[in-house]
VEXKOL-882105 format. One record per residue (C-alpha): residue number from 1; residue in three letters; chain; x, y, z negated. Coordinates in steps of 0.05 Angstrom, whole numbers. Layout:
% residues N
n/res/chain/px/py/pz
NUM/ala/A/X/Y/Z
...
END
This chain:
% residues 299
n/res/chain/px/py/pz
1/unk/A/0/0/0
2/unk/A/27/66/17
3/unk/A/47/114/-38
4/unk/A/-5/172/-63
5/unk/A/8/237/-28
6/unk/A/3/312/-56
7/unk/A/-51/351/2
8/unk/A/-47/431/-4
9/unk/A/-120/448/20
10/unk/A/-122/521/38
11/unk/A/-196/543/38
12/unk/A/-218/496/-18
13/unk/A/-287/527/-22
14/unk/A/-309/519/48
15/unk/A/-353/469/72
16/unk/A/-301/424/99
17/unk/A/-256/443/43
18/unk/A/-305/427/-9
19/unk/A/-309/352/31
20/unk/A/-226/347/30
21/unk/A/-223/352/-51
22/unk/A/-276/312/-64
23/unk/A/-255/257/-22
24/unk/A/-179/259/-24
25/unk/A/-176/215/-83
26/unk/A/-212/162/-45
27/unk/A/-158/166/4
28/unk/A/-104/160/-48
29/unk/A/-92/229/-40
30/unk/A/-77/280/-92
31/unk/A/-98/334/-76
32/unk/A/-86/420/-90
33/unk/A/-140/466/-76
34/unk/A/-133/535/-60
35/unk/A/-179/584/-46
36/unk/A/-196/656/-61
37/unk/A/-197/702/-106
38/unk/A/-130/665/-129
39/unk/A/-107/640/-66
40/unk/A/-102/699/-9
41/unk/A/-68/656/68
42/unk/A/-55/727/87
43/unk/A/-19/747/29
44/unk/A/53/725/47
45/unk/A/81/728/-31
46/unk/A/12/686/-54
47/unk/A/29/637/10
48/unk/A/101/623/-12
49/unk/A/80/608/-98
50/unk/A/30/560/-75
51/unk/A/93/522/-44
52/unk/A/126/532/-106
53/unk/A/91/465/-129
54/unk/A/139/402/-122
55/unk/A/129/349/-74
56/unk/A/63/382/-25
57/unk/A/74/323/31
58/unk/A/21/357/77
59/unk/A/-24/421/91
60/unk/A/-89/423/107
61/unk/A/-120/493/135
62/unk/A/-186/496/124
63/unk/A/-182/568/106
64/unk/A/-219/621/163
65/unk/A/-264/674/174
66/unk/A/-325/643/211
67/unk/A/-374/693/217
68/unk/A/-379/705/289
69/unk/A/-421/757/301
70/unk/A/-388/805/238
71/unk/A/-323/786/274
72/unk/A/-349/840/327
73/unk/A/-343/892/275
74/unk/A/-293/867/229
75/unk/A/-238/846/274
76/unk/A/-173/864/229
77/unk/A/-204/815/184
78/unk/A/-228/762/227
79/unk/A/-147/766/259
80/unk/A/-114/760/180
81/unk/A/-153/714/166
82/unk/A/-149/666/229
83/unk/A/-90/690/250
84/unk/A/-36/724/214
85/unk/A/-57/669/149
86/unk/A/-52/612/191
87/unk/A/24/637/215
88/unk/A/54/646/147
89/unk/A/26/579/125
90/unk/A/58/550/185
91/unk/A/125/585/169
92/unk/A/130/564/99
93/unk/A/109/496/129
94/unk/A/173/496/171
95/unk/A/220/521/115
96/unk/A/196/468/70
97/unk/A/197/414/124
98/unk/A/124/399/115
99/unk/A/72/375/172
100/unk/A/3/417/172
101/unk/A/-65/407/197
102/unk/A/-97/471/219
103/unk/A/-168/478/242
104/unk/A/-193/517/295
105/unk/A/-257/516/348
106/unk/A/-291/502/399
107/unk/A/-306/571/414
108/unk/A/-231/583/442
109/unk/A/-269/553/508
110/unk/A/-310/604/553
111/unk/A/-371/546/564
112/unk/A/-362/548/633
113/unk/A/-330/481/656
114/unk/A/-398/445/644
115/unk/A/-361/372/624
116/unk/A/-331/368/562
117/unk/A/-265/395/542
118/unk/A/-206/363/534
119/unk/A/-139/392/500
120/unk/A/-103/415/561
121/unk/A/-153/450/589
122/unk/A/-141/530/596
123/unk/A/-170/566/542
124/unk/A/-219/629/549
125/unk/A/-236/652/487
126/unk/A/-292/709/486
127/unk/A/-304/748/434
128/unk/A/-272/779/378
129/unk/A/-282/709/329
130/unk/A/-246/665/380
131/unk/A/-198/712/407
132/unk/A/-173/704/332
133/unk/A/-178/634/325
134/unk/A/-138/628/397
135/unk/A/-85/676/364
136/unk/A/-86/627/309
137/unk/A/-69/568/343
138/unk/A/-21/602/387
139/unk/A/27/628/318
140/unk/A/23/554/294
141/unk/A/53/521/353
142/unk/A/108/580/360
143/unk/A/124/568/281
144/unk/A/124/500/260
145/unk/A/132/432/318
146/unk/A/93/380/254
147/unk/A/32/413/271
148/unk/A/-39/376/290
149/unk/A/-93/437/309
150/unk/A/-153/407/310
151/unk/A/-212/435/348
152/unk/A/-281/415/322
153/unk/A/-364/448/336
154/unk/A/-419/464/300
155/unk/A/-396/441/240
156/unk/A/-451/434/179
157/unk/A/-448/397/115
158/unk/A/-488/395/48
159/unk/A/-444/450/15
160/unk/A/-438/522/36
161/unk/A/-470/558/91
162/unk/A/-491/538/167
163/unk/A/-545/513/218
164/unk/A/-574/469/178
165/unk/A/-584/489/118
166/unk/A/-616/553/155
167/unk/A/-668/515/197
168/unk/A/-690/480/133
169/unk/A/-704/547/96
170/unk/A/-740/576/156
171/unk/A/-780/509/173
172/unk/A/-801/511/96
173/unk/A/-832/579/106
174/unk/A/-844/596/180
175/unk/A/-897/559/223
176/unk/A/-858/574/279
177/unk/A/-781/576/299
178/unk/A/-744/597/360
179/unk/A/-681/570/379
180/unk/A/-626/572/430
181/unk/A/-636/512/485
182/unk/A/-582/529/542
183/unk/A/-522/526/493
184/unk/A/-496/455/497
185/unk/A/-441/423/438
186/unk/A/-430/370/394
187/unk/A/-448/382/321
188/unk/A/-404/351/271
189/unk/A/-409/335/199
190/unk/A/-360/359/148
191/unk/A/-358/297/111
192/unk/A/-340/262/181
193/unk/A/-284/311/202
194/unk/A/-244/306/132
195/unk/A/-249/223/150
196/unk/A/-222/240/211
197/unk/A/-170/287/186
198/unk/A/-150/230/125
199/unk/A/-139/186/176
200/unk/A/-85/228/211
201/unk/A/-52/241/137
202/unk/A/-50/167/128
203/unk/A/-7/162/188
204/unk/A/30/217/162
205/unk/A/41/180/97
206/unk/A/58/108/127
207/unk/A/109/151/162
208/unk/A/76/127/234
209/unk/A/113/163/294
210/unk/A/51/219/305
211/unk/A/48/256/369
212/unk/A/44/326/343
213/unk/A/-7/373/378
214/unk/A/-69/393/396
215/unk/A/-138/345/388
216/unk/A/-204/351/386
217/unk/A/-248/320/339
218/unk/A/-331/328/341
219/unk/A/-401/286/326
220/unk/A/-410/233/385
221/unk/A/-471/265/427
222/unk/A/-481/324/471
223/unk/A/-542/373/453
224/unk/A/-570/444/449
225/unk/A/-592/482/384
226/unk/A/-661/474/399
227/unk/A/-660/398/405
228/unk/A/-612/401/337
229/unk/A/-665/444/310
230/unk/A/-719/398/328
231/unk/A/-680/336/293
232/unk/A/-670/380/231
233/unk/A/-744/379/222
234/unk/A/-756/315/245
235/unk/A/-722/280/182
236/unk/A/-726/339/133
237/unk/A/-798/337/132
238/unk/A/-777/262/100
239/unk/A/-748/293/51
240/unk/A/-783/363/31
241/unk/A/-857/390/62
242/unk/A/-848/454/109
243/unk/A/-890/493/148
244/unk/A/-863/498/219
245/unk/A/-904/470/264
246/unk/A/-875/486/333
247/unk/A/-801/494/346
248/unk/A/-804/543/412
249/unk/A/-742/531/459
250/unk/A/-718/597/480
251/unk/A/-659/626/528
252/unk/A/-596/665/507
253/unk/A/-621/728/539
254/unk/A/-683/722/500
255/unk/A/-640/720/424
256/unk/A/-585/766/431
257/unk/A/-525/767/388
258/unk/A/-472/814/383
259/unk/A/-417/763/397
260/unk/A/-411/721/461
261/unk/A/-429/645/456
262/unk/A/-397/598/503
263/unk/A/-457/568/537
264/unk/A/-424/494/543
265/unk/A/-363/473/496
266/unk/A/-374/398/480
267/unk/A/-313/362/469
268/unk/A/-269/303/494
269/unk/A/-237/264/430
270/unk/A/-214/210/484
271/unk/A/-144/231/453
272/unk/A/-158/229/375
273/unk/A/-185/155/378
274/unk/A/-129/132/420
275/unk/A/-76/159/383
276/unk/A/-103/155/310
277/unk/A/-160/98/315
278/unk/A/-215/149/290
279/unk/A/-273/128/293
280/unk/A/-337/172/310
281/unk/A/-414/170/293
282/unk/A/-479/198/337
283/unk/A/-489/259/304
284/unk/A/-559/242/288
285/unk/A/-532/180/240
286/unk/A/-483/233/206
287/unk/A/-543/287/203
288/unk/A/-587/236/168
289/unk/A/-534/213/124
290/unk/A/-528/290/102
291/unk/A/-593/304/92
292/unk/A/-601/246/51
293/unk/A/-545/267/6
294/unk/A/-572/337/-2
295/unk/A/-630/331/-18
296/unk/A/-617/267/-74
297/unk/A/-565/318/-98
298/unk/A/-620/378/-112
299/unk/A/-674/325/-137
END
């Protein structure tokens, strides 16, 4: 059996975050959360203490700003945060000789290719949130070559804020909902993409040769908000009553936002199961599954 192994998880609060403490110690992982107000991944001095620690075998960055339309008006933030942070964790990385996992997006894509995206393929990034995830993943190659970026969509899980969570508040008090149905991507649970990113730390810890770089890692399926939408409902009214009795599919033009959404970003993970042997579920099985959870956890 392979030894335990100390995890720095930058953004410890976050959704996916939040999944990586609680099940690191399944993994036989120990594992150091960090997260603000203590823990700051664009405050250089803060980045280099939490190094300080003795024998941190990997980084995990979970840590970014993910509002996308406030990224329109707040994009000094938006860039320290998935940006500038993401560099100096990178560089301390490199001084200390330690591999890091840093998360990025979909969103880097403009939507336009209409197949799904695989990791070579040019990105477009539009808009101020993925302009600054782009930027991110562009200072962690440059500073550190035992990187894995992983790209990942729509990503929900039963703690902190997303989709979800939202179309189960509105369903519970709105008889009807509009929603988005010509954006196409792959939504992905958080409790799947912290499996997926153990299983690239256990190869990390068995000392396996890893093919550093770029992957992309998202729920099996292909679908629009509105169908996602229409799925949340489906099982959540096994779980909870709501009101919503029509779920009205509706086009981009029709729900304006002040950021840019690519209009097709599904993603290829041909190259994450080949070289790492994840595994991946329909994300209606992993949507269930979190539902289920959520709501046993409020009862």
């Amino acid at each position: 059996m392979s030894p335990r192994m100390k995890v720095l998880v930058a953004g410890s609060g976050g959704q996916l975050g939040w999944e990586l403490c609680s099940m690191g110690p399944s993994y036989g992982l120990d594992v150091v959360p960090l997260d603000l107000p203590g823990f700051d991944i664009t405050d250089p001095l803060r980045v280099d203490e939490a190094f300080a620690q003795d024998e941190i075998s990997l980084v995990i960055n979970a840590a970014a700003y993910t509002a996308v339309d406030k990224a329109e008006s707040e994009p000094e933030i938006a860039f320290a945060l998935n940006s500038e942070g993401p560099g100096y964790l990178a560089l301390v990385c490199a001084r200390h000789n330690i591999p890091l996992i840093h998360i990025s997006t979909d969103y880097v894509f403009d939507g336009n290719k209409g197949t799904p995206y695989i990791e070579t393929d040019p990105i477009c990034p539009i808009g101020t949130y993925a302009e600054s995830k782009a930027a991110g993943e562009k200072t962690v190659r440059e500073s550190l070559q035992t990187h894995i970026i992983l790209r990942t969509s729509w990503l929900y899980g039963a703690h902190g804020n997303n989709f979800v969570k939202t179309i189960l508040r509105l369903a519970k008090d709105r008889e009807e909902l509009r929603v988005v149905d010509d954006q196409y991507g792959c939504p992905t649970h958080a409790v799947d993409l912290a499996g997926a990113i153990f299983t690239i730390a256990d190869h990390i810890r068995a000392q396996k040769p890893i093919p550093w770089g770029t992957y992309h890692y998202c729920g099996r399926g292909v679908t629009t908000w509105h169908q996602f939408a229409q799925k949340i409902c489906e099982l959540g009214k096994g779980h909870a009553p709501m009101r919503v009795k029509e779920i009205k599919a509706i086009s981009t033009d029709e729900y304006p936002t002040p950021a840019k959404r690519p209009p097709y970003s599904a993603l290829d993970c041909n190259k994450i199961e080949k070289c790492f042997g994840v595994a991946r579920r329909p994300w209606q099985d992993s949507l269930a599954e979190m539902l289920a959870t959520m709501f046993a956890d409020a009862a």
